[in-house]
mmCIF file of the N, C-alpha and C atoms, coordinates in Angstrom:
data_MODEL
# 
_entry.id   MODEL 
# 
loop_
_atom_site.group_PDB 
_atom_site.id 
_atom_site.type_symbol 
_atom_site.label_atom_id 
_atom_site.label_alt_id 
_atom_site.label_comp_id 
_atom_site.label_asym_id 
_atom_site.label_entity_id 
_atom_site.label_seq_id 
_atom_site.pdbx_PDB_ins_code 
_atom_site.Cartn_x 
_atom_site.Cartn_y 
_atom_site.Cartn_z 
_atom_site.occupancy 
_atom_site.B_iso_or_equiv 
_atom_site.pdbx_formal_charge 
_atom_site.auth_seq_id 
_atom_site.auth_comp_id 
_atom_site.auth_asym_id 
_atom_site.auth_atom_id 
_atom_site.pdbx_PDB_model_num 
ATOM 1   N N  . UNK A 1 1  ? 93.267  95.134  87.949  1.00 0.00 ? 1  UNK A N  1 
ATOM 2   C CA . UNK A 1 1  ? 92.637  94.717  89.183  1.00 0.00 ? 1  UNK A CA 1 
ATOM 3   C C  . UNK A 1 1  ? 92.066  95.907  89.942  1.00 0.00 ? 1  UNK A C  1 
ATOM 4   N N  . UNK A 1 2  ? 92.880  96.985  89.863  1.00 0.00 ? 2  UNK A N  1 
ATOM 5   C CA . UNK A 1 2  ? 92.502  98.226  90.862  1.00 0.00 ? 2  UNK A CA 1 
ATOM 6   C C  . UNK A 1 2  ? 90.774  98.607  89.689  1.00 0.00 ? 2  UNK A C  1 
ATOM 7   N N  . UNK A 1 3  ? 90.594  98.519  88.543  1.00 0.00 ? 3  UNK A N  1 
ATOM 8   C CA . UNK A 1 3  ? 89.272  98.802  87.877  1.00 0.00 ? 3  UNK A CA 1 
ATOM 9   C C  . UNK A 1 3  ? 88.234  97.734  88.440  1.00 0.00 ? 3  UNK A C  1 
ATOM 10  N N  . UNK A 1 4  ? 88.633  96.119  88.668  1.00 0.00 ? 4  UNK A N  1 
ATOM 11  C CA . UNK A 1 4  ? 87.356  95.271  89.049  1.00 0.00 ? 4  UNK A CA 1 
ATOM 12  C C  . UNK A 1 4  ? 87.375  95.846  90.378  1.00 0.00 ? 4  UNK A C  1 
ATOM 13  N N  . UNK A 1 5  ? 88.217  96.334  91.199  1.00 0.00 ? 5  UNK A N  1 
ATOM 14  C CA . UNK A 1 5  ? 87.738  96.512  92.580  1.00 0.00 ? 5  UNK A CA 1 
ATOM 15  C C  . UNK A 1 5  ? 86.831  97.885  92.953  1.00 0.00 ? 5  UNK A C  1 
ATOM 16  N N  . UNK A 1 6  ? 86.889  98.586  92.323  1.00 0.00 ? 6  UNK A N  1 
ATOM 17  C CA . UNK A 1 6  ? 86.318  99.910  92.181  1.00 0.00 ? 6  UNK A CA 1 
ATOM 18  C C  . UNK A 1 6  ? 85.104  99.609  91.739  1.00 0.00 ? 6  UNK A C  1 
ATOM 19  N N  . UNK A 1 7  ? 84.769  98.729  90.555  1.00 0.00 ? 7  UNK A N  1 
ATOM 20  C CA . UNK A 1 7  ? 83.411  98.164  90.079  1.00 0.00 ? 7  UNK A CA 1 
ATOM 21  C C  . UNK A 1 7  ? 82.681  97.906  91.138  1.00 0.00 ? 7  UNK A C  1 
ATOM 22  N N  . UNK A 1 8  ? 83.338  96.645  91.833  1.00 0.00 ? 8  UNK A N  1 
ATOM 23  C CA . UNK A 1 8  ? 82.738  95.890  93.158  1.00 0.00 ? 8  UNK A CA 1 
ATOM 24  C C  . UNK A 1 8  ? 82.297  97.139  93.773  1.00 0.00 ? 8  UNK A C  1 
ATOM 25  N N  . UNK A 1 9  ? 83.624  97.732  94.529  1.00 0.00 ? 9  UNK A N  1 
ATOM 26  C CA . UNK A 1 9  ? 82.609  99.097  95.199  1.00 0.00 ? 9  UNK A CA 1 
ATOM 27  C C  . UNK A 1 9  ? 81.828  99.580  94.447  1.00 0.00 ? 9  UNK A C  1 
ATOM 28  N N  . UNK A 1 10 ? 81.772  100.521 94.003  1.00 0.00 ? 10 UNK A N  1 
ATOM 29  C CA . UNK A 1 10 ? 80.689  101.024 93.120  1.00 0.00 ? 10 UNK A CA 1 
ATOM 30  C C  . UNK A 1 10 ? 79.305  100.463 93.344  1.00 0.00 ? 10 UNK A C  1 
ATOM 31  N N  . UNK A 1 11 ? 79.161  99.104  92.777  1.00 0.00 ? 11 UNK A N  1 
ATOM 32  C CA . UNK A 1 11 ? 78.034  98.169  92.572  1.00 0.00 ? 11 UNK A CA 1 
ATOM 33  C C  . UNK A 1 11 ? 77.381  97.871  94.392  1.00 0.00 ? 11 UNK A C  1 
ATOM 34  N N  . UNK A 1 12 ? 78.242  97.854  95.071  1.00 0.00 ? 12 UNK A N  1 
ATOM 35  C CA . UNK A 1 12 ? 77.734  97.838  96.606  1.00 0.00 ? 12 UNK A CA 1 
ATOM 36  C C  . UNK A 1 12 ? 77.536  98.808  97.251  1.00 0.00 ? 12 UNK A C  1 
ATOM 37  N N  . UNK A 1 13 ? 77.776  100.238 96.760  1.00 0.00 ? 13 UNK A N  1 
ATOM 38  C CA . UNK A 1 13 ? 77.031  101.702 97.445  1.00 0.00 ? 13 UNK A CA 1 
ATOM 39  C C  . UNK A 1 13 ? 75.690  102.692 96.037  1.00 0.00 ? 13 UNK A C  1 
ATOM 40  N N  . UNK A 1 14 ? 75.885  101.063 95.380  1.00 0.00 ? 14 UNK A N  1 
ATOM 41  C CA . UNK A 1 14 ? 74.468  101.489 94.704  1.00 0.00 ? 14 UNK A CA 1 
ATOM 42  C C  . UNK A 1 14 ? 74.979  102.633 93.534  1.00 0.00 ? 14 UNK A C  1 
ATOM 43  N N  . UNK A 1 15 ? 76.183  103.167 93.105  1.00 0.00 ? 15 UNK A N  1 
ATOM 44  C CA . UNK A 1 15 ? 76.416  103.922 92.145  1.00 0.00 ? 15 UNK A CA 1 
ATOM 45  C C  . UNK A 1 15 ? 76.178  103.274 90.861  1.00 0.00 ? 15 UNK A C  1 
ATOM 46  N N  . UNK A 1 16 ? 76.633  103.641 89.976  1.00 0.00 ? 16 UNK A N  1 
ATOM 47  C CA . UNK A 1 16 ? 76.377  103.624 88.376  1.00 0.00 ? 16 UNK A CA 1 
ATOM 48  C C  . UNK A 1 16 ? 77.816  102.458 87.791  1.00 0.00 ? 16 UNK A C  1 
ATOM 49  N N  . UNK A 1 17 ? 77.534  101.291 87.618  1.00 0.00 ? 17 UNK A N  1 
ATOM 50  C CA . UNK A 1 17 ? 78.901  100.651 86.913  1.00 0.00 ? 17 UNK A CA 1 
ATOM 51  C C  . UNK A 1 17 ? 78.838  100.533 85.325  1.00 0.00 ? 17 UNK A C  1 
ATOM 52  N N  . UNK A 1 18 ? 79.790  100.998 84.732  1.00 0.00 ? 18 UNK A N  1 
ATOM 53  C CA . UNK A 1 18 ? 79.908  101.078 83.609  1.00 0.00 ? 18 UNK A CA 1 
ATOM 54  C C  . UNK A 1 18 ? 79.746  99.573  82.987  1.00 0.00 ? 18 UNK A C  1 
ATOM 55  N N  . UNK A 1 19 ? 78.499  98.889  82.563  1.00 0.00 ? 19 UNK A N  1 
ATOM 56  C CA . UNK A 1 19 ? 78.811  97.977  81.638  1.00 0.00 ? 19 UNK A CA 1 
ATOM 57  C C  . UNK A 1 19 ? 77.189  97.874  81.242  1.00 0.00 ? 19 UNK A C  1 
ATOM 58  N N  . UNK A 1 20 ? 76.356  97.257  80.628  1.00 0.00 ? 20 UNK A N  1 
ATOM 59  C CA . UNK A 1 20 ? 75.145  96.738  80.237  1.00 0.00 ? 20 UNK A CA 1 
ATOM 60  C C  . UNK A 1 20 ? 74.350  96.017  81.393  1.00 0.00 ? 20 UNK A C  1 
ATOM 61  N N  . UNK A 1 21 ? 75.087  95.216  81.586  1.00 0.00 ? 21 UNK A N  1 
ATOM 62  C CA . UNK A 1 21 ? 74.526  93.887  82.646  1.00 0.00 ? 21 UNK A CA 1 
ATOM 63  C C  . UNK A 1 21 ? 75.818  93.900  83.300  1.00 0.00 ? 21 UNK A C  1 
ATOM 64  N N  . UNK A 1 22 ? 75.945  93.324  84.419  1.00 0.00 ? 22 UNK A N  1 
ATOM 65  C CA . UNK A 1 22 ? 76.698  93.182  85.629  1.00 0.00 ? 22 UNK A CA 1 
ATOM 66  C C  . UNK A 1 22 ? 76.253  92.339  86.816  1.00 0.00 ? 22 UNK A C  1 
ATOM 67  N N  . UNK A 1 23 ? 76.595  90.935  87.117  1.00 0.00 ? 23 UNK A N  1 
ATOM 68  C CA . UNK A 1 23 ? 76.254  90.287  88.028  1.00 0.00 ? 23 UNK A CA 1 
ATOM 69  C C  . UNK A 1 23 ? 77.661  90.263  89.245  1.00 0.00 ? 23 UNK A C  1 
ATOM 70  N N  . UNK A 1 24 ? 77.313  90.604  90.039  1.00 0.00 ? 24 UNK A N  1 
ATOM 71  C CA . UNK A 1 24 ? 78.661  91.262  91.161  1.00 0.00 ? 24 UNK A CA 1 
ATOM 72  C C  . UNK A 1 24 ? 77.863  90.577  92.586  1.00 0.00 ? 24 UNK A C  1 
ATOM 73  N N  . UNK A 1 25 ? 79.006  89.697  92.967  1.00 0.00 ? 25 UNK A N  1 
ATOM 74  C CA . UNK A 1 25 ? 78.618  88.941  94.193  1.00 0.00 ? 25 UNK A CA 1 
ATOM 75  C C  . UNK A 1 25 ? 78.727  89.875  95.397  1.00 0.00 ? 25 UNK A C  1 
ATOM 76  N N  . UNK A 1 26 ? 78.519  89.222  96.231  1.00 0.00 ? 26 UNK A N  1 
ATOM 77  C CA . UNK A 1 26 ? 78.190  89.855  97.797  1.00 0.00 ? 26 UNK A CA 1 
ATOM 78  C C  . UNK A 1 26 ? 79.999  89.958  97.923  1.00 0.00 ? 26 UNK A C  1 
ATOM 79  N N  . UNK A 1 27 ? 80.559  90.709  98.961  1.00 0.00 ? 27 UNK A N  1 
ATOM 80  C CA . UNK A 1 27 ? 82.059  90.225  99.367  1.00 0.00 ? 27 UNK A CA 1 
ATOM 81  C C  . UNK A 1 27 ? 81.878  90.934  100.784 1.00 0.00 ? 27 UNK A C  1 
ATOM 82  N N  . UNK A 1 28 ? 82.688  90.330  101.446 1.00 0.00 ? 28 UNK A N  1 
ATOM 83  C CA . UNK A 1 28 ? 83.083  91.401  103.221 1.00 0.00 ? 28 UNK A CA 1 
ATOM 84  C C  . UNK A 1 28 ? 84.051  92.238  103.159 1.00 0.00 ? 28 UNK A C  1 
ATOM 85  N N  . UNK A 1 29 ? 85.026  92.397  102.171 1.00 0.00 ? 29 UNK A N  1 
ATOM 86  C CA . UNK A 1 29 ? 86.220  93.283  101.861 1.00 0.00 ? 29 UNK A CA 1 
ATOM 87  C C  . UNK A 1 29 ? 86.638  93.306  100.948 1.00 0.00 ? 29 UNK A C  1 
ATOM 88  N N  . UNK A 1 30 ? 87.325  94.674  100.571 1.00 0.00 ? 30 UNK A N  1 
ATOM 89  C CA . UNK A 1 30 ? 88.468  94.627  99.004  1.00 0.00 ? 30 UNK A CA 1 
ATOM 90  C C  . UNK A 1 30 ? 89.563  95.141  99.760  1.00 0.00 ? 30 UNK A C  1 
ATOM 91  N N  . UNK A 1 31 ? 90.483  94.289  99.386  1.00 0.00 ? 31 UNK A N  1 
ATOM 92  C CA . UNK A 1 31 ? 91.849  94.573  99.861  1.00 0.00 ? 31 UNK A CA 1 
ATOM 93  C C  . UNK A 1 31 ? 93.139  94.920  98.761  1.00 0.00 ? 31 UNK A C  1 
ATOM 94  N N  . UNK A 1 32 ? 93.496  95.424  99.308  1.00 0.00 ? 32 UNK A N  1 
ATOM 95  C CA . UNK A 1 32 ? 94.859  95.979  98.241  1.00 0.00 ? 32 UNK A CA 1 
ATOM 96  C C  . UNK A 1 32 ? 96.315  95.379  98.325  1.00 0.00 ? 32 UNK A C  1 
ATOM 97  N N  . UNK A 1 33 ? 97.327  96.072  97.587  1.00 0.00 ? 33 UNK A N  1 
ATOM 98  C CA . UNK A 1 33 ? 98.474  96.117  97.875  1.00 0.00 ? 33 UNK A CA 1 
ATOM 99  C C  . UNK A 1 33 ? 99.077  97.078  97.112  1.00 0.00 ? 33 UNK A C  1 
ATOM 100 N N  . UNK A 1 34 ? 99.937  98.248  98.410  1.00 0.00 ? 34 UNK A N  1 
ATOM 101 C CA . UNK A 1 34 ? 100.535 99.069  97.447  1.00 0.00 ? 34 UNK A CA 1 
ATOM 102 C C  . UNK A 1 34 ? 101.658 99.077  96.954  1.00 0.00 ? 34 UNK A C  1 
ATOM 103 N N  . UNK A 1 35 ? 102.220 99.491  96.161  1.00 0.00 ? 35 UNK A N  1 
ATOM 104 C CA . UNK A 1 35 ? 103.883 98.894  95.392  1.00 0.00 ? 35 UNK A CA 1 
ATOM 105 C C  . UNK A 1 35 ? 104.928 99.488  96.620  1.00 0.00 ? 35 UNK A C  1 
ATOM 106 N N  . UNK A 1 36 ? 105.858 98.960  96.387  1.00 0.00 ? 36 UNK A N  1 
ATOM 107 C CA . UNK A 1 36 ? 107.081 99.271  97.373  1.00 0.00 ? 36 UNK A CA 1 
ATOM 108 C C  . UNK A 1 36 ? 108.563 99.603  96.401  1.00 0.00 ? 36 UNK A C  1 
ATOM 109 N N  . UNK A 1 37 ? 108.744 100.668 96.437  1.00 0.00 ? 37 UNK A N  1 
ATOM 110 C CA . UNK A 1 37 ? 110.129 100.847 95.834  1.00 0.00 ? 37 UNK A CA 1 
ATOM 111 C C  . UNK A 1 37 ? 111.110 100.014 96.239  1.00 0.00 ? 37 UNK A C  1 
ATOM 112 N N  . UNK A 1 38 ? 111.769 99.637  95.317  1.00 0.00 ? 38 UNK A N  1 
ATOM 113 C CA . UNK A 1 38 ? 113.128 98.626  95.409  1.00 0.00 ? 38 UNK A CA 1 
ATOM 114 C C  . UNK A 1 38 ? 113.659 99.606  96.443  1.00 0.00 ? 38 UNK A C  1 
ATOM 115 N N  . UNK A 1 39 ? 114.591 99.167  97.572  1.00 0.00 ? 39 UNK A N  1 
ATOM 116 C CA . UNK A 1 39 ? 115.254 99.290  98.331  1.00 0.00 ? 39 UNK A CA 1 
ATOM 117 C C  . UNK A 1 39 ? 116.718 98.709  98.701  1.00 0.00 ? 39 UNK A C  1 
ATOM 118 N N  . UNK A 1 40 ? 117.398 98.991  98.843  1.00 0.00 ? 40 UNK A N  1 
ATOM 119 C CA . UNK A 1 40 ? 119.012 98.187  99.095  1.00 0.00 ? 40 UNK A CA 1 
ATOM 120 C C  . UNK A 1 40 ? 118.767 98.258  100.400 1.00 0.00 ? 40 UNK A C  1 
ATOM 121 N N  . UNK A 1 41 ? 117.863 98.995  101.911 1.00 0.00 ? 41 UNK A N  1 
ATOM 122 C CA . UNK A 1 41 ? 118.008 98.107  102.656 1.00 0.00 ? 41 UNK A CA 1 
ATOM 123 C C  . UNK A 1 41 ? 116.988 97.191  103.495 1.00 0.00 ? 41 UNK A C  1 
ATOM 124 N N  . UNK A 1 42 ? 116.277 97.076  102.872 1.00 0.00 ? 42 UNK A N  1 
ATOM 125 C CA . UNK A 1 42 ? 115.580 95.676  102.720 1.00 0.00 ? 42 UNK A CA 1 
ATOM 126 C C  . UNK A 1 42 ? 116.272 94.146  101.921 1.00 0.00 ? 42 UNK A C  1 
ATOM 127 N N  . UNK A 1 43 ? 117.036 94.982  101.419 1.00 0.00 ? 43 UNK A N  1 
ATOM 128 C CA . UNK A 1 43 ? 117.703 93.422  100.381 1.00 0.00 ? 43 UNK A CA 1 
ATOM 129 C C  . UNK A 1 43 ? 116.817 92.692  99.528  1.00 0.00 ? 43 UNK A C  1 
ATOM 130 N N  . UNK A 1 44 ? 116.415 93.638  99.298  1.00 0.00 ? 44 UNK A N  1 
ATOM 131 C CA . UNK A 1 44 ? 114.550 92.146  98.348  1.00 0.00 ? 44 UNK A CA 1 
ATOM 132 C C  . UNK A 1 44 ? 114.330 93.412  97.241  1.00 0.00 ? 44 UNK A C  1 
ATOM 133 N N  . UNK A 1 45 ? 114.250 92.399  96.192  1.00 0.00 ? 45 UNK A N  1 
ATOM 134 C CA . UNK A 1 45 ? 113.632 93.251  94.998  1.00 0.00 ? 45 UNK A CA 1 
ATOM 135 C C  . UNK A 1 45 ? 111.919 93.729  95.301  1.00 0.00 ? 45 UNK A C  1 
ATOM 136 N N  . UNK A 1 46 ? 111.872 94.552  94.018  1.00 0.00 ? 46 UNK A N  1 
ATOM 137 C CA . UNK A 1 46 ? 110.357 95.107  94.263  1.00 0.00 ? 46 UNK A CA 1 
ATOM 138 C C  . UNK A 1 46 ? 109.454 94.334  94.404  1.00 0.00 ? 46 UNK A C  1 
ATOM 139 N N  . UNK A 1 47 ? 109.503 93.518  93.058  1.00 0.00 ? 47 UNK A N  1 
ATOM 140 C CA . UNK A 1 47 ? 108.770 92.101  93.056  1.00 0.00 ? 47 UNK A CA 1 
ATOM 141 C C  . UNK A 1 47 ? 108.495 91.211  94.754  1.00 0.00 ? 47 UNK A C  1 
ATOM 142 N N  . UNK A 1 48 ? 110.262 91.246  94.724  1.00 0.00 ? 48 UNK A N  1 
ATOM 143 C CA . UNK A 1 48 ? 110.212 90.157  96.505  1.00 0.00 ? 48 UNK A CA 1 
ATOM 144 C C  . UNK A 1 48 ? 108.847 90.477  97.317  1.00 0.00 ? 48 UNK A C  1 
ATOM 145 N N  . UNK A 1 49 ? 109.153 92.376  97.664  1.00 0.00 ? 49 UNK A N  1 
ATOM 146 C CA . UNK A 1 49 ? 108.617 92.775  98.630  1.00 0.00 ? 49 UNK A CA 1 
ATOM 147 C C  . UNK A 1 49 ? 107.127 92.757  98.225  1.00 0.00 ? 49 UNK A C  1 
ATOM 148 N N  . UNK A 1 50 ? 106.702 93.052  96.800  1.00 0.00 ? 50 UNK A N  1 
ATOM 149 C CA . UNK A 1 50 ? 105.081 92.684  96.287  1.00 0.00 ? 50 UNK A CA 1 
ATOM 150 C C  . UNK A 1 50 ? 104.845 91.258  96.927  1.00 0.00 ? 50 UNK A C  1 
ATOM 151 N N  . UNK A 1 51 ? 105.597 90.422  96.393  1.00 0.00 ? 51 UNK A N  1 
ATOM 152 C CA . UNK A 1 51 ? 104.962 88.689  96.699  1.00 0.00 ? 51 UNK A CA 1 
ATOM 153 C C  . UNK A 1 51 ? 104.878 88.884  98.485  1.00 0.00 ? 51 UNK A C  1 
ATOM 154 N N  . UNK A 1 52 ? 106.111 89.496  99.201  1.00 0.00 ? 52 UNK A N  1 
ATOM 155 C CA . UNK A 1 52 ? 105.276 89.493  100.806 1.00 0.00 ? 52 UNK A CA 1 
ATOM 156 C C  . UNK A 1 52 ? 104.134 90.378  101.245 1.00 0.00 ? 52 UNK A C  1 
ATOM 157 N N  . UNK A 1 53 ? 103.994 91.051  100.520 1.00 0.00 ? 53 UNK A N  1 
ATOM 158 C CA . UNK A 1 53 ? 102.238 91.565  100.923 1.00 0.00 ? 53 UNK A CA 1 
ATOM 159 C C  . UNK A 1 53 ? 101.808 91.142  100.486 1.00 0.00 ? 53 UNK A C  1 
ATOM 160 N N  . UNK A 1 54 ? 101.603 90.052  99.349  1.00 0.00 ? 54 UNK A N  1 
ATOM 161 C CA . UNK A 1 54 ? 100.428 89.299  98.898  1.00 0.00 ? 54 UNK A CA 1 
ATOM 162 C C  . UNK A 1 54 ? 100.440 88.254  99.593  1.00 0.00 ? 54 UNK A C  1 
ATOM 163 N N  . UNK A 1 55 ? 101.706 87.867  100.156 1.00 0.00 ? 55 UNK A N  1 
ATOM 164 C CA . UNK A 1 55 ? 101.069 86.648  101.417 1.00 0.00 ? 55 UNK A CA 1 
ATOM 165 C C  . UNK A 1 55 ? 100.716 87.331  102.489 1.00 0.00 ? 55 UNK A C  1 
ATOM 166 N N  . UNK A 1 56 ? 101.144 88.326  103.390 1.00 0.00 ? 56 UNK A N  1 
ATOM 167 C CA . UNK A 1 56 ? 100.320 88.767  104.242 1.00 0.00 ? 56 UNK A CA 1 
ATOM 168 C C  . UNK A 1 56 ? 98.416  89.168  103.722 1.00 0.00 ? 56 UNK A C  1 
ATOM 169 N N  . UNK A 1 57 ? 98.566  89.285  102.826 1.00 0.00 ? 57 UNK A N  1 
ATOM 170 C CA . UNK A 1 57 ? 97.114  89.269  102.363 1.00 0.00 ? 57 UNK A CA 1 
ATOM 171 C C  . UNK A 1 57 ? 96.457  88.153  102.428 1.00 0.00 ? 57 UNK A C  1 
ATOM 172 N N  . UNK A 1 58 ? 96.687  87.032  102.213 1.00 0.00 ? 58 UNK A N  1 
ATOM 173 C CA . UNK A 1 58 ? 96.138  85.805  101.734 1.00 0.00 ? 58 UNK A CA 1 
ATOM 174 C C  . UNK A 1 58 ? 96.123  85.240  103.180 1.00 0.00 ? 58 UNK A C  1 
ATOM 175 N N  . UNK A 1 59 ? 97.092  85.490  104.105 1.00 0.00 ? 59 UNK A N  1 
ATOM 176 C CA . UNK A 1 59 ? 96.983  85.268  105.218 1.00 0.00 ? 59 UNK A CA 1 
ATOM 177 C C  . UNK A 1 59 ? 95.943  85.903  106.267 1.00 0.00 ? 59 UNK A C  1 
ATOM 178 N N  . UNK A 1 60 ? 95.611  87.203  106.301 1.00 0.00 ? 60 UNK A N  1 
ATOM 179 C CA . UNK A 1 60 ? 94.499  87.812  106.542 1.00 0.00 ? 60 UNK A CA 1 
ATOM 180 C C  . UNK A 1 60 ? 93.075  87.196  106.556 1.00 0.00 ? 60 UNK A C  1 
ATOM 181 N N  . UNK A 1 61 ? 93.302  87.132  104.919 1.00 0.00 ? 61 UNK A N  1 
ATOM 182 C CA . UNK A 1 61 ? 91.831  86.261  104.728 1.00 0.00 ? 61 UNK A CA 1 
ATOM 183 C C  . UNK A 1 61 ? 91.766  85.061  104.976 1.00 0.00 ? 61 UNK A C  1 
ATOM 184 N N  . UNK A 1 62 ? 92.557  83.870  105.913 1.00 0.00 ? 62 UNK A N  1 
ATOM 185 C CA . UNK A 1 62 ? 92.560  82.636  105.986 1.00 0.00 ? 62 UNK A CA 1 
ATOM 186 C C  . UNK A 1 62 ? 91.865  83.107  107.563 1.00 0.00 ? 62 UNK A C  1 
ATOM 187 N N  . UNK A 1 63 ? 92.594  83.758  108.250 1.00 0.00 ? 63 UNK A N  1 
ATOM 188 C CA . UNK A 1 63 ? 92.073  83.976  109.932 1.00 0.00 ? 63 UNK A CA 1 
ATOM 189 C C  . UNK A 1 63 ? 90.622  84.657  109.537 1.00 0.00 ? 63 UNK A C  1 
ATOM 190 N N  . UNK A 1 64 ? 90.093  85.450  109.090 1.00 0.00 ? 64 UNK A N  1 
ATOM 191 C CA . UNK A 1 64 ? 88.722  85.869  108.660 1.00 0.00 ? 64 UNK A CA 1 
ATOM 192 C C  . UNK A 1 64 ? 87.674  85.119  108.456 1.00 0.00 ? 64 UNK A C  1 
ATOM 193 N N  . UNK A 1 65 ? 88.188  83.941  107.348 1.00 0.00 ? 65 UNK A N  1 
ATOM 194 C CA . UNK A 1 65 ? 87.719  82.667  107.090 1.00 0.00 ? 65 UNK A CA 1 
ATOM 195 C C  . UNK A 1 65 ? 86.953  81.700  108.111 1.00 0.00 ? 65 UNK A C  1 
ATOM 196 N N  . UNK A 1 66 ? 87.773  82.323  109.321 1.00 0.00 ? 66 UNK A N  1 
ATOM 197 C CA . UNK A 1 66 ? 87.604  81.414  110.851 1.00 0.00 ? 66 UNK A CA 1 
ATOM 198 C C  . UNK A 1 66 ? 86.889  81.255  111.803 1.00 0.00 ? 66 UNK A C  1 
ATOM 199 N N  . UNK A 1 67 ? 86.665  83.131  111.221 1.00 0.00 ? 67 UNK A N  1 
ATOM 200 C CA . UNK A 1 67 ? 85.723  83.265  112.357 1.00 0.00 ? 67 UNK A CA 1 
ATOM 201 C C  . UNK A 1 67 ? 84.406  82.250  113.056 1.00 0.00 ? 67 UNK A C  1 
# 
């Protein structure tokens, strides 16, 4: 995922994307998530704490949606 998002950029400041042909839509943002080391005091596996930044993500883009 971190390679299609770099493409996307790439392809929207007009650089060079590595492929033949490339059809790459319009977007308003690329958003991430960075890993979180397991922790004992959080109490949540790595995984846990991945799946809650991917809902704070998904949540982001629902209020955006709204405007």
């Amino acid at each position: 995922m971190k390679t299609v998002a770099l493409i996307v950029y790439m392809a929207h400041i007009g650089s060079y994307v590595p492929a033949e042909t490339a059809l790459i839509g319009l977007v308003d943002s690329i958003r991430t998530c960075m890993s979180i080391d397991e922790s004992i005091l959080h109490g949540l596996s790595s995984f846990a704490l991945d799946l809650q930044q991917v809902t704070v993500l998904f949540a982001f883009k629902w209020k955006l949606g709204a405007r």
